[in-house]
mmCIF file as gemmi writes it, N, C-alpha and C atoms, coordinates in Angstrom:
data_model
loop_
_atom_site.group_PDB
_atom_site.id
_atom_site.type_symbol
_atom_site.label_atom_id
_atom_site.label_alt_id
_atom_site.label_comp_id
_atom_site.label_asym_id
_atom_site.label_entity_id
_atom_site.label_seq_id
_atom_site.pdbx_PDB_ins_code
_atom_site.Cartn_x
_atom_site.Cartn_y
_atom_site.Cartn_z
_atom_site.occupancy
_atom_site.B_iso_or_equiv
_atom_site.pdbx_formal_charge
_atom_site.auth_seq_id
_atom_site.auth_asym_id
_atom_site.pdbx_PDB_model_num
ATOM 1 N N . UNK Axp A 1 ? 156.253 246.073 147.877 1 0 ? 1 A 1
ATOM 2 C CA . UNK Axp A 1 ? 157.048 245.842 146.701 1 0 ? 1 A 1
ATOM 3 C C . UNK Axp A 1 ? 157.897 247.078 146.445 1 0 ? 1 A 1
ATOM 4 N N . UNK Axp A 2 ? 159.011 247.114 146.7 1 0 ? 2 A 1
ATOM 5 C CA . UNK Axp A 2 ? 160.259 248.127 146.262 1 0 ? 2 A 1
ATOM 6 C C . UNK Axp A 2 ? 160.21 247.985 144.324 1 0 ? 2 A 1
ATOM 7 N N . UNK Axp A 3 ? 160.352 249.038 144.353 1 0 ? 3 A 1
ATOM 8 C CA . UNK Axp A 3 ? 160.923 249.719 143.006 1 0 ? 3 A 1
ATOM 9 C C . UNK Axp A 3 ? 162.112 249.557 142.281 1 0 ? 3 A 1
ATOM 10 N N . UNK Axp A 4 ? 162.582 248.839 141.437 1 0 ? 4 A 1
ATOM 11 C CA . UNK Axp A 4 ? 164.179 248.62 141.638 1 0 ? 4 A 1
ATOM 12 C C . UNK Axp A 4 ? 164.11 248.976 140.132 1 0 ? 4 A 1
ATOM 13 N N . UNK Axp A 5 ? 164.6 249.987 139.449 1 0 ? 5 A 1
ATOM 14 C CA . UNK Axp A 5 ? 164.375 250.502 137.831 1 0 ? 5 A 1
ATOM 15 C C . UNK Axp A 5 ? 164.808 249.589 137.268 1 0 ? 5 A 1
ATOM 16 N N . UNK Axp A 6 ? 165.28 249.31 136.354 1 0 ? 6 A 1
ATOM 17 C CA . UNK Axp A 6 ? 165.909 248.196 134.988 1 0 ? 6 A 1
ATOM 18 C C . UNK Axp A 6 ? 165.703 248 134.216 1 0 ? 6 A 1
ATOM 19 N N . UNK Axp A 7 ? 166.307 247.967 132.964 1 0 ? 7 A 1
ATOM 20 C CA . UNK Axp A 7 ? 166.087 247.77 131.649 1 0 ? 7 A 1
ATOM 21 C C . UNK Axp A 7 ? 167.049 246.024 131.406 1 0 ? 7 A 1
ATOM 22 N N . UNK Axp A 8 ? 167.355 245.451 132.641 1 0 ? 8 A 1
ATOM 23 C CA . UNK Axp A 8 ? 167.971 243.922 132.482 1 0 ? 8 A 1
ATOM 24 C C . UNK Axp A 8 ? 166.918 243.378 132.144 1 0 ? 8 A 1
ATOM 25 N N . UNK Axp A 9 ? 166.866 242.444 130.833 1 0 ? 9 A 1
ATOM 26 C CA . UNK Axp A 9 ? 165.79 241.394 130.328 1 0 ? 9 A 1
ATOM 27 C C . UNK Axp A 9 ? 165.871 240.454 131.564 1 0 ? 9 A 1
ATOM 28 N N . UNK Axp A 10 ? 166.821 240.187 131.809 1 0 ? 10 A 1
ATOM 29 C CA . UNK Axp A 10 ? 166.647 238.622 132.992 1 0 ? 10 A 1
ATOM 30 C C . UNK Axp A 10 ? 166.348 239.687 134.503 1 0 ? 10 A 1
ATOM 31 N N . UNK Axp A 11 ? 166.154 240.348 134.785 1 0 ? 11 A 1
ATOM 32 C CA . UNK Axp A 11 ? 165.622 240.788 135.991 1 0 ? 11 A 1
ATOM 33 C C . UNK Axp A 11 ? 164.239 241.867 136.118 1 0 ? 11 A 1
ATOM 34 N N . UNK Axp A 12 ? 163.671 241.339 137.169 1 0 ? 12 A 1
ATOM 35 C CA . UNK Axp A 12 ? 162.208 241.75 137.21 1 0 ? 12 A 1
ATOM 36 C C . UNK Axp A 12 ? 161.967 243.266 137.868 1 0 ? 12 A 1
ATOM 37 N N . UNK Axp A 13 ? 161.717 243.823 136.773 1 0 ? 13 A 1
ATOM 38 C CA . UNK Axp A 13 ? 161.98 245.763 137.139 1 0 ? 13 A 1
ATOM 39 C C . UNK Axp A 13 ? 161.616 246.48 138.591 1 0 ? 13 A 1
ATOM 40 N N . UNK Axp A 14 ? 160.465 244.993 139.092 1 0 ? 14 A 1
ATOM 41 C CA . UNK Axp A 14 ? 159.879 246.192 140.511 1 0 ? 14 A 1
ATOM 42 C C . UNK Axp A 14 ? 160.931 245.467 141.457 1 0 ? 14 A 1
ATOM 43 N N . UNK Axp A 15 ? 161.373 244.329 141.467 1 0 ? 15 A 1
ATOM 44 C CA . UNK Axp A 15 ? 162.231 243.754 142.519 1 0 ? 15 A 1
ATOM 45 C C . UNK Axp A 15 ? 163.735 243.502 142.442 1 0 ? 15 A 1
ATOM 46 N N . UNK Axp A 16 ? 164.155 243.503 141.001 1 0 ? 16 A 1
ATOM 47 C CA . UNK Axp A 16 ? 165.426 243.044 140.991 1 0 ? 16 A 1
ATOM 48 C C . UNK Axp A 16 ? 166.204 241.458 141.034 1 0 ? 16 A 1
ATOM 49 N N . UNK Axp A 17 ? 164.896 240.813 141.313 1 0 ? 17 A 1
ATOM 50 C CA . UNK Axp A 17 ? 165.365 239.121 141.291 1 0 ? 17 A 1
ATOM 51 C C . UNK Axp A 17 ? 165.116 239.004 140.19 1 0 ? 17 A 1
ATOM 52 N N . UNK Axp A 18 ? 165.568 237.582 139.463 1 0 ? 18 A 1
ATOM 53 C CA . UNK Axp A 18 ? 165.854 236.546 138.473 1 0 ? 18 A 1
ATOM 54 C C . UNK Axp A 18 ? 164.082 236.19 138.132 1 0 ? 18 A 1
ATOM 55 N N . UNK Axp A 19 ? 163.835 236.505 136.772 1 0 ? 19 A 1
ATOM 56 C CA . UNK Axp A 19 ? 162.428 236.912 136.421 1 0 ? 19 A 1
ATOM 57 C C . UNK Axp A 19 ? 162.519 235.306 135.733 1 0 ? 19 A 1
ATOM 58 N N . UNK Axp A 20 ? 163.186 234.344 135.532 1 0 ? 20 A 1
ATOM 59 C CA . UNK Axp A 20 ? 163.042 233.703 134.702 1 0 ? 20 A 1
ATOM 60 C C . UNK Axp A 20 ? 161.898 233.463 133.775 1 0 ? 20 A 1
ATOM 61 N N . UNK Axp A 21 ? 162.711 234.378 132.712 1 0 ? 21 A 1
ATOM 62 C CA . UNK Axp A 21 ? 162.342 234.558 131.047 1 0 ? 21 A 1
ATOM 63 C C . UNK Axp A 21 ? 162.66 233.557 130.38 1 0 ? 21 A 1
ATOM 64 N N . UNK Axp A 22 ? 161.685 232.72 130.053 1 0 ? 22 A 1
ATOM 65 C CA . UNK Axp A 22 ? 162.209 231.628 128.88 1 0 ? 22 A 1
ATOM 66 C C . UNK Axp A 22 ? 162.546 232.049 127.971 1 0 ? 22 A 1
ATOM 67 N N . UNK Axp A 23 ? 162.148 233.004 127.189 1 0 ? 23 A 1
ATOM 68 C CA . UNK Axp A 23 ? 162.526 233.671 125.74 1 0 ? 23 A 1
ATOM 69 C C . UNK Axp A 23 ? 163.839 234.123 125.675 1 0 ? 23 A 1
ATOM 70 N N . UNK Axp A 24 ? 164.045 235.345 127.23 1 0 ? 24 A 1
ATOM 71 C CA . UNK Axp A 24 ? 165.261 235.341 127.046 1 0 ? 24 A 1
ATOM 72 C C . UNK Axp A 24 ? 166.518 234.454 126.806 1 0 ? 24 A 1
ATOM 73 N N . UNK Axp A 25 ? 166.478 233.554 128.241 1 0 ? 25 A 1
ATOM 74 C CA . UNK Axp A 25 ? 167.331 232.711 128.703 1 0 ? 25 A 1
ATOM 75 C C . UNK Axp A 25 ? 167.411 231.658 126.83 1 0 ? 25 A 1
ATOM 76 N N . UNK Axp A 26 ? 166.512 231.39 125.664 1 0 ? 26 A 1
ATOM 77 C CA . UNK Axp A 26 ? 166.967 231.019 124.617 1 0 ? 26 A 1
ATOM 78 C C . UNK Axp A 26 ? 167.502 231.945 123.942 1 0 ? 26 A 1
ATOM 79 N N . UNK Axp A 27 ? 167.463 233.354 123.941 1 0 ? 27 A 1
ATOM 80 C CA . UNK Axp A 27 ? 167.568 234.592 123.38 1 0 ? 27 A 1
ATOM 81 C C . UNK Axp A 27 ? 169.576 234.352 123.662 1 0 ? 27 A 1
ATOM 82 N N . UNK Axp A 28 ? 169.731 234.35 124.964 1 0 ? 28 A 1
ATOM 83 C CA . UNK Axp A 28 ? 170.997 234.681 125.583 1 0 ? 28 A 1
ATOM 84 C C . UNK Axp A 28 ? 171.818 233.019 125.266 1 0 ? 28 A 1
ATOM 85 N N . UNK Axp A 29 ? 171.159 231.69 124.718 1 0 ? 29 A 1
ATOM 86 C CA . UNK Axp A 29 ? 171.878 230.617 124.847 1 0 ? 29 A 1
ATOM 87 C C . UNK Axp A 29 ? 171.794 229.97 123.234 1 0 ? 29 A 1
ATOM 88 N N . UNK Axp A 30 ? 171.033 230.219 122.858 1 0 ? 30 A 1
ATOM 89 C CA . UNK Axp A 30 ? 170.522 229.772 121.879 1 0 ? 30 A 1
ATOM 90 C C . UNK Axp A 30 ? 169.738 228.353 121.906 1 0 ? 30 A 1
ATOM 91 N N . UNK Axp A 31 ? 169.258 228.011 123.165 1 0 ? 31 A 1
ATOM 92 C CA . UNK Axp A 31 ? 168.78 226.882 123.117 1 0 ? 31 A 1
ATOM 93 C C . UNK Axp A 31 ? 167.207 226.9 123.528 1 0 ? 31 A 1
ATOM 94 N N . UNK Axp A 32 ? 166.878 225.695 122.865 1 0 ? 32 A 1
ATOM 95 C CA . UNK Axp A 32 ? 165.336 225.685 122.502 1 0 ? 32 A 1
ATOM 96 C C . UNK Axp A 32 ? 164.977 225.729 124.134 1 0 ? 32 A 1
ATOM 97 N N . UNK Axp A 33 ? 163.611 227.074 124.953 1 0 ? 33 A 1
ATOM 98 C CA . UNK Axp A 33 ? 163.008 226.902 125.961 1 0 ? 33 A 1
ATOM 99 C C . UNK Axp A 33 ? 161.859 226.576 125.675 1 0 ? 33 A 1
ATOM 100 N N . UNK Axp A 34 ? 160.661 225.474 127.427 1 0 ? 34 A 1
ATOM 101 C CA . UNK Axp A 34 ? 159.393 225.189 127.057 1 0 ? 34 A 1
ATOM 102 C C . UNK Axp A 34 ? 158.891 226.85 126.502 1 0 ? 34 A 1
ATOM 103 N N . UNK Axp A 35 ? 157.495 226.788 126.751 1 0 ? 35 A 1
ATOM 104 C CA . UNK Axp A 35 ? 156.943 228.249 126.806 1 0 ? 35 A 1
ATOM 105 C C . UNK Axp A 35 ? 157.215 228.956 128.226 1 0 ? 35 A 1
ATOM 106 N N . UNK Axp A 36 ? 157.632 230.581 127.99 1 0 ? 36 A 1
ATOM 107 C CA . UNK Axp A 36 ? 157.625 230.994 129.452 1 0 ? 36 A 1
ATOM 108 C C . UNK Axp A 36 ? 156.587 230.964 129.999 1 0 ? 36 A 1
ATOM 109 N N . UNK Axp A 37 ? 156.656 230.73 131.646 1 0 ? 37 A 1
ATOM 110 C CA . UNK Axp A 37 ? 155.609 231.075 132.925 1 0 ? 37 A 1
ATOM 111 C C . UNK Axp A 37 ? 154.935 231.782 132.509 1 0 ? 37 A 1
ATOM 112 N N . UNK Axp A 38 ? 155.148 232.95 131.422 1 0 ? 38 A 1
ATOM 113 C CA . UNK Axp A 38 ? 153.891 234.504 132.024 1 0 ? 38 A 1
ATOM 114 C C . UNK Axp A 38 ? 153.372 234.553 130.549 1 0 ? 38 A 1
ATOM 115 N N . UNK Axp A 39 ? 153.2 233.457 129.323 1 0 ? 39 A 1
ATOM 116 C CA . UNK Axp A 39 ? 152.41 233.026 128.275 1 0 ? 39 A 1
ATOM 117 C C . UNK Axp A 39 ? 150.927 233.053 128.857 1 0 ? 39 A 1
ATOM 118 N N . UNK Axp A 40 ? 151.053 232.028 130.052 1 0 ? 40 A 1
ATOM 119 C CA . UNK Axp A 40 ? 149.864 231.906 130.439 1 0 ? 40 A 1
ATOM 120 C C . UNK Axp A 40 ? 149.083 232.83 131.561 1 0 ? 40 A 1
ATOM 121 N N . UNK Axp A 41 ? 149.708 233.423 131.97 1 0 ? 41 A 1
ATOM 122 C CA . UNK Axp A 41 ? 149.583 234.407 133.044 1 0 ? 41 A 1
ATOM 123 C C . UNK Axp A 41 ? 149.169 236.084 132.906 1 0 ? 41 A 1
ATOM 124 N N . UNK Axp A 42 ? 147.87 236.023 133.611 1 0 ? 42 A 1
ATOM 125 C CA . UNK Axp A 42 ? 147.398 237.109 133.753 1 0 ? 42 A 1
ATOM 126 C C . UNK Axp A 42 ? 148.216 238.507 133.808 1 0 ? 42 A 1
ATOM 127 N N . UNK Axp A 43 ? 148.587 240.152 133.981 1 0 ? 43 A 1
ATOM 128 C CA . UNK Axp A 43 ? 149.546 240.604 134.52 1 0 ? 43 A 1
ATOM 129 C C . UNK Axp A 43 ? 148.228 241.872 134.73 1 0 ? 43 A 1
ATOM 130 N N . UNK Axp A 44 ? 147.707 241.869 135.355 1 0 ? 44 A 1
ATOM 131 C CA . UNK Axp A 44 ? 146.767 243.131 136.174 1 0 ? 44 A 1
ATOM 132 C C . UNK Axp A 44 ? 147.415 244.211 135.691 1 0 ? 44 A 1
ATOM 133 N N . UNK Axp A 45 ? 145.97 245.13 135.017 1 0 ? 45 A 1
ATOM 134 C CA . UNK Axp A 45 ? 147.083 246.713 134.575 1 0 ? 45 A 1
ATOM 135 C C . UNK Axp A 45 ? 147.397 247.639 135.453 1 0 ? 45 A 1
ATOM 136 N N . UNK Axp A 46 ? 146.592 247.642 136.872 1 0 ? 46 A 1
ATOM 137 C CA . UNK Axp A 46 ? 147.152 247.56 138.199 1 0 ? 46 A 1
ATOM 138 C C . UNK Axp A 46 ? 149.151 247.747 138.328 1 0 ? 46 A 1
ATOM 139 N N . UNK Axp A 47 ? 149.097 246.259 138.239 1 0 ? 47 A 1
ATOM 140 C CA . UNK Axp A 47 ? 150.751 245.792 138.654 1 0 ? 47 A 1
ATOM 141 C C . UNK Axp A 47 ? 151.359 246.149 137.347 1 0 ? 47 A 1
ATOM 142 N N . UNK Axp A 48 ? 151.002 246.183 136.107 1 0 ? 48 A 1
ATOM 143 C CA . UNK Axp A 48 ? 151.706 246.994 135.084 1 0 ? 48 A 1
ATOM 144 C C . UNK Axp A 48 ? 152.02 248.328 135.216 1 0 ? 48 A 1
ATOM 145 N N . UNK Axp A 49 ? 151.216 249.371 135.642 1 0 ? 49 A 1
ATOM 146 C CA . UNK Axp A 49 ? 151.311 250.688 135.828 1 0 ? 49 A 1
ATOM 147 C C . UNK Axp A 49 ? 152.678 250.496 136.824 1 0 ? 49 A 1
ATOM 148 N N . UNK Axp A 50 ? 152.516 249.631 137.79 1 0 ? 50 A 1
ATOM 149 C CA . UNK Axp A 50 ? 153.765 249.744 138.202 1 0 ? 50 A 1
ATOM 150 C C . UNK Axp A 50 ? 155.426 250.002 137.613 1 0 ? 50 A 1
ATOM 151 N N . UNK Axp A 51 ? 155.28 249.878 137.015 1 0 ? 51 A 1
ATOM 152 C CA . UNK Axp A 51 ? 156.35 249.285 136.064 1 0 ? 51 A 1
ATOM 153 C C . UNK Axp A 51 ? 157.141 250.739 135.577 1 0 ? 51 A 1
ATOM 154 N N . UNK Axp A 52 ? 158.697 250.709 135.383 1 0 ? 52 A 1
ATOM 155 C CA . UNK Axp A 52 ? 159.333 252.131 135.281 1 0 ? 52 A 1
ATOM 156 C C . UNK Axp A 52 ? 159.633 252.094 133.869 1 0 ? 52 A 1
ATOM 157 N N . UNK Axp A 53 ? 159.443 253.577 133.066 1 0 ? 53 A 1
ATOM 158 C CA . UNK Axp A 53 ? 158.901 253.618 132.192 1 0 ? 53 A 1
ATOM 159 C C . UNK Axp A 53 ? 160.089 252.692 131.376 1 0 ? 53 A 1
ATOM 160 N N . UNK Axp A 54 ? 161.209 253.229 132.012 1 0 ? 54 A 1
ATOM 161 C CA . UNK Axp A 54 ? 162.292 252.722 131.246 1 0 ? 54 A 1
ATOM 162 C C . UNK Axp A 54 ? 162.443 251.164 131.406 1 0 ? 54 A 1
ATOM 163 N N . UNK Axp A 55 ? 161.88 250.513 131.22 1 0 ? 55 A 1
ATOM 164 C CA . UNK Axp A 55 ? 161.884 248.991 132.043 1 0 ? 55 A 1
ATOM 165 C C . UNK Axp A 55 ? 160.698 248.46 130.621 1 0 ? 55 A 1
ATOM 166 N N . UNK Axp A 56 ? 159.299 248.964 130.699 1 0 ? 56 A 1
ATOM 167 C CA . UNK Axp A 56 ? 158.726 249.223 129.632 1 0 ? 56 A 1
ATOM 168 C C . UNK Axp A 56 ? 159.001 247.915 127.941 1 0 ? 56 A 1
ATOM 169 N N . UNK Axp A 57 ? 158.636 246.987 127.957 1 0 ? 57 A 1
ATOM 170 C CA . UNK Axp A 57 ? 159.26 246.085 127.135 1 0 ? 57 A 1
ATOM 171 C C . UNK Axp A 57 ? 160.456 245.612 126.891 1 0 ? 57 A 1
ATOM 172 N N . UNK Axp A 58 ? 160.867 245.948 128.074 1 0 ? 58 A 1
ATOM 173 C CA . UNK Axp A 58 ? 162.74 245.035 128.065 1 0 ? 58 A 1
ATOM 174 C C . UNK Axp A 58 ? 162.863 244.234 128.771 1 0 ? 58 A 1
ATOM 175 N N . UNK Axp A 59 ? 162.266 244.564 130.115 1 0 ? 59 A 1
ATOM 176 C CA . UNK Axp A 59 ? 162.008 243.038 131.284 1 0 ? 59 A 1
ATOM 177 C C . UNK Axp A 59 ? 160.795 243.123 131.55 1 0 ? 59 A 1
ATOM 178 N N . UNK Axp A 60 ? 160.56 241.553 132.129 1 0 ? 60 A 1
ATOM 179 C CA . UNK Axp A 60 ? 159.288 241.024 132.417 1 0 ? 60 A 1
ATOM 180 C C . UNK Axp A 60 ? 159.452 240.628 134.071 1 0 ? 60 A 1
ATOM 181 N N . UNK Axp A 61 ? 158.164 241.35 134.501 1 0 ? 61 A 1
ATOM 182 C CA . UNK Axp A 61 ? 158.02 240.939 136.372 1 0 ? 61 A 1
ATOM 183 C C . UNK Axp A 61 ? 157.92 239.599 136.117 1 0 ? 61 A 1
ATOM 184 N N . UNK Axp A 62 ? 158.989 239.423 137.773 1 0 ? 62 A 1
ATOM 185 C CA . UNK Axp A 62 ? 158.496 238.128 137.856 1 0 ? 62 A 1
ATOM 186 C C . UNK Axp A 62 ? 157.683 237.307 138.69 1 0 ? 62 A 1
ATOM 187 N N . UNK Axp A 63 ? 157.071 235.848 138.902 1 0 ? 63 A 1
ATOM 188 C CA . UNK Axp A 63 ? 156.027 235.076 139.344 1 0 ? 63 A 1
ATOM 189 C C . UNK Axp A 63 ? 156.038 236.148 140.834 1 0 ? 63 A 1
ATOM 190 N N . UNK Axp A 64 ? 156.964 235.966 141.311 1 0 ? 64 A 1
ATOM 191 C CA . UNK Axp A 64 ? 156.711 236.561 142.898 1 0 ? 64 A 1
ATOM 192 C C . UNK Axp A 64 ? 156.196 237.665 142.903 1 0 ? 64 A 1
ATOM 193 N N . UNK Axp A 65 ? 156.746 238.464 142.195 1 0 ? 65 A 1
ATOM 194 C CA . UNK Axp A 65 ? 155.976 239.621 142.061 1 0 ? 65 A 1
ATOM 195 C C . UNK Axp A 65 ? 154.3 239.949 141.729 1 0 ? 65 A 1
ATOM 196 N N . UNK Axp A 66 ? 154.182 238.832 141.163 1 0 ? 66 A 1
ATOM 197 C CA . UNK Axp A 66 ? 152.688 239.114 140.213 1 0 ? 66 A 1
ATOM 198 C C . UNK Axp A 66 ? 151.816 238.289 141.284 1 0 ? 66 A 1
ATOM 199 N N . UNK Axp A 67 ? 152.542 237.217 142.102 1 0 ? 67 A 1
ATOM 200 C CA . UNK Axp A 67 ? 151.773 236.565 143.027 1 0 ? 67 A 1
ATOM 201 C C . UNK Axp A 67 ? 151.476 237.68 144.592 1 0 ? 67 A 1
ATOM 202 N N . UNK Axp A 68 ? 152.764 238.127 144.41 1 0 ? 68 A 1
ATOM 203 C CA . UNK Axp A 68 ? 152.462 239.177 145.821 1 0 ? 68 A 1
ATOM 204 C C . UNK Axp A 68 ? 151.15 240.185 145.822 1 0 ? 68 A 1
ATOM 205 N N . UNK Axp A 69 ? 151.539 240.475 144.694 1 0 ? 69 A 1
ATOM 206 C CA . UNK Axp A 69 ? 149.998 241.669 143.969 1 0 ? 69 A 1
ATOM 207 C C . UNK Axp A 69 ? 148.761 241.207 143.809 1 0 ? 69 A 1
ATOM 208 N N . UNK Axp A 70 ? 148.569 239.769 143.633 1 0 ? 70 A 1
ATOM 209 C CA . UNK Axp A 70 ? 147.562 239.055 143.616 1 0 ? 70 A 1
ATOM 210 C C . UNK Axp A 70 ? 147.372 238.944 145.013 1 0 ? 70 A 1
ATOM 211 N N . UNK Axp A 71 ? 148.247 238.312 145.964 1 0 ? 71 A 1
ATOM 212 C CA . UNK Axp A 71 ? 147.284 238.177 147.337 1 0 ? 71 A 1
ATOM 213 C C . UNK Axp A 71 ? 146.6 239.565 147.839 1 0 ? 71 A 1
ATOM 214 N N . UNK Axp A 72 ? 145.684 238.523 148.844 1 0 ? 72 A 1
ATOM 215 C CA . UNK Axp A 72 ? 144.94 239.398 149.214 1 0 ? 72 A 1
ATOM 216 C C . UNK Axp A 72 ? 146.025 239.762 150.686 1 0 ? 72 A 1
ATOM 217 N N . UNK Axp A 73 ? 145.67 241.8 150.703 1 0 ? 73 A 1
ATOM 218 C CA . UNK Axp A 73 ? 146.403 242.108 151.652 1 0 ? 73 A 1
ATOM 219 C C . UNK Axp A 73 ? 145.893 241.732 153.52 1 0 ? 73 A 1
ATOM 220 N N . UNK Axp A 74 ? 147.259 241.825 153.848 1 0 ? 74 A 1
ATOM 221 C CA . UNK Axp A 74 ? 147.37 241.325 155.445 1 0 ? 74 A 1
ATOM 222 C C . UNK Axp A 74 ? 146.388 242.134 156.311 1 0 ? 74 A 1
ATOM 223 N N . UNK Axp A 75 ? 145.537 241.847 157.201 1 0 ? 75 A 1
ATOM 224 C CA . UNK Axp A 75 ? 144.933 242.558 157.725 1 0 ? 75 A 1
ATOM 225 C C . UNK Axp A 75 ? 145.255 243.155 158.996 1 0 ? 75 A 1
């Protein structure tokens, strides 16, 4: 997992892809979203520590990311 800094709400701080944020994406449209993906979702304080400081409550990692950290590594 590369490091990619950011303080973009719609992009996911360790990778740089499209985090799809429901909150945001109503934040930025004004239109009603379901609940976001990561309501229900674990985030390991592990894969949080990751996270650049400046990034820090402005964007949210996204699924790929949190799924990559979850598998188990390649042997």
């Amino acid at each position: 997992m590369q490091t990619t800094p950011t303080s973009d709400p719609t992009r996911c701080p360790l990778c740089g892809g499209d985090n799809r944020c429901a909150m945001e994406l109503e934040r930025a449209t004004g239109q009603t979203q379901p609940p976001c993906w990561c309501v229900d979702t674990a985030f390991p304080p592990d894969l949080m520590a990751r996270l650049p400081q400046e990034a820090e409550g402005k964007a949210c990692i996204c699924a790929a990311c949190v799924a990559r950290f979850a598998a188990p590594p390649l042997s």
